[in-house]
N, C-alpha and C positions, 0 to 999 in steps of 0.2 A: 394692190394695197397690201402690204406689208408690215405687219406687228409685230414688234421686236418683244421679247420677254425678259426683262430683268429680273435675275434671281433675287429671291429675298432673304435677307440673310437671316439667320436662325435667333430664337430670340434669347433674347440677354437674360441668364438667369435672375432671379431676384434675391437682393442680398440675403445670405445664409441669418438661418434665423437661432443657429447655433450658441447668440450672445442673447438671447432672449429665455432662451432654455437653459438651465442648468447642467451638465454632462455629469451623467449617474458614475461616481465611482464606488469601486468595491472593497470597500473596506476589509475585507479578511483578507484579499489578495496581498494586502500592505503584510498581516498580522502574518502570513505564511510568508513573505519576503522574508520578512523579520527573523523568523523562526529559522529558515534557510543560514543567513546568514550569523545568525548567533551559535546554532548549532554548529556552522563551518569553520566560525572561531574558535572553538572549544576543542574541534578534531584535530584546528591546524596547532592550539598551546598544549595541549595533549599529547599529540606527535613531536614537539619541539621537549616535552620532557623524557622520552624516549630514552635509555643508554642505548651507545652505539655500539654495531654487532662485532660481527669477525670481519679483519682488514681485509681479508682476500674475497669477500664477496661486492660485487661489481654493483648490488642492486641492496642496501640496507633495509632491514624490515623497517623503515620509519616512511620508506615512498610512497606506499599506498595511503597511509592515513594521511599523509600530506597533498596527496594526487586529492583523493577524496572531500577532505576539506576545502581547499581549493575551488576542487566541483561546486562545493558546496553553498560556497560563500558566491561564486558568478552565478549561478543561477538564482542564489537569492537577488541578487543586483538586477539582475536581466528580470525576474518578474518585477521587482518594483516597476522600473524604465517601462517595463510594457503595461503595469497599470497605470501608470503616469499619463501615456498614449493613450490612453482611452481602451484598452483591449480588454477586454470581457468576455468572461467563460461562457460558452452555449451551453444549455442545460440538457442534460439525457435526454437522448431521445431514443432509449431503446423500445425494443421492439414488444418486448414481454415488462415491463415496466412503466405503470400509470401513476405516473406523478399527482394524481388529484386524490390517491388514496392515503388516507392517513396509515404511519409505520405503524404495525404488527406487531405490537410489544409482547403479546402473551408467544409469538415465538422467539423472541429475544429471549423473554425469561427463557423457557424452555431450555433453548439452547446454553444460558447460562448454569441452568441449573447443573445439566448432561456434566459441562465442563468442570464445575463444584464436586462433583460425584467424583468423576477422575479425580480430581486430585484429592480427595479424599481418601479415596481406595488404592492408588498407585505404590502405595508403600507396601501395603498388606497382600493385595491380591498380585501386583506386576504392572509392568506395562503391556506384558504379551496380552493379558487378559483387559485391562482396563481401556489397553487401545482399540482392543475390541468392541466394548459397548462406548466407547467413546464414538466410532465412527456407525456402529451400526444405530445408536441414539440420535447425534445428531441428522442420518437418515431418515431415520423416522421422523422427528420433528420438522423435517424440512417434506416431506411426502412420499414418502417410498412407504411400503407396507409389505416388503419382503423383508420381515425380518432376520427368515433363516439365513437368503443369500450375503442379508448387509454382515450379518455376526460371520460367516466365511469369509467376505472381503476383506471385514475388519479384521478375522484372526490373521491372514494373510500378508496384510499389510505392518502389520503392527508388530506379530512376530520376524518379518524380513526389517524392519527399520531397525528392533531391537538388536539384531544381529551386527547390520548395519553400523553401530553404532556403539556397541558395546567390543564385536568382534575385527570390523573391518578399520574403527575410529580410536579404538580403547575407553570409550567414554561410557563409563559403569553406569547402568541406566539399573532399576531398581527391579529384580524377576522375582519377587514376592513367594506367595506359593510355586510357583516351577523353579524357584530355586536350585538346583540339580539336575534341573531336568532338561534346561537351555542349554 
């Protein structure tokens, strides 16, 4: 006696209930399309007001604003089309950040205030010195408690950008009290 087995075929989904649910869209995703593409307009009429340079260069300084704009304007278009699909940002999920705590404004301030100061001070004192407590402040504010090390990094840093910048760019950055001495 012999019992055949007929497979059974797999079962039939049940209609998608997709028309029954609403499909969440994200509305800023449109508002950053937007911004993409209106910005991309502005770099491409920007670029098109341009005078043209010297005839013997094979690459006009107006290609990059226009490469750029360009960029600008397809990926605003490419996000719209992908919010349209239904595609939706996943939300951090980093390792050292808890999304369920409310933002930390009193170090916002802080760090606004630090940057107030700079620019407060950058005329008078420099930026060799200002970028100093500029970076050894916002260290501080953010968790470090070496202040000595941070005011070295920062002198370091801030004196090599000034150089940087002033000597390597020509771009006159403001050396306040070391006036003469940069």
């Amino acid at each position: 006696m012999s019992t055949s087995t007929t497979p059974t075929p797999p079962p039939v989904p049940a209609a998608s209930t997709s028309a029954s649910t609403p499909a969440r869209t994200d509305k800023a995703q449109y508002a950053v399309a937007g911004g993409l593409v209106v910005g991309g307009g502005y770099v491409l009429y920007d670029a098109s007001t341009l005078a043209p340079a010297f005839s013997d260069q094979p690459v006009q300084p107006d290609a990059l604003p226009f490469l750029v704009g360009a960029a600008l304007v397809l990926l605003g278009v490419l996000l719209a089309v992908a919010t349209r699909r239904g595609d939706l940002p996943s939300a951090e999920e980093g390792e050292d950040v808890d999304l369920t705590l409310p933002s930390d404004w009193a170090t916002v301030a802080k760090l606004v205030g630090v940057f107030v100061l700079n620019i407060v001070l950058i005329d008078w004192l420099g930026w060799a010195i200002t970028g100093a407590l500029l970076f050894a402040g916002a260290a501080w504010v953010v968790g470090s408690r070496r202040i000595g090390l941070n005011l070295v990094i920062g002198a370091v840093l801030s004196v090599g950008t000034w150089y940087g910048f002033y000597v390597g760019l020509g771009v006159p950055i403001p050396a306040g009290i070391l006036d003469g001495v940069l």
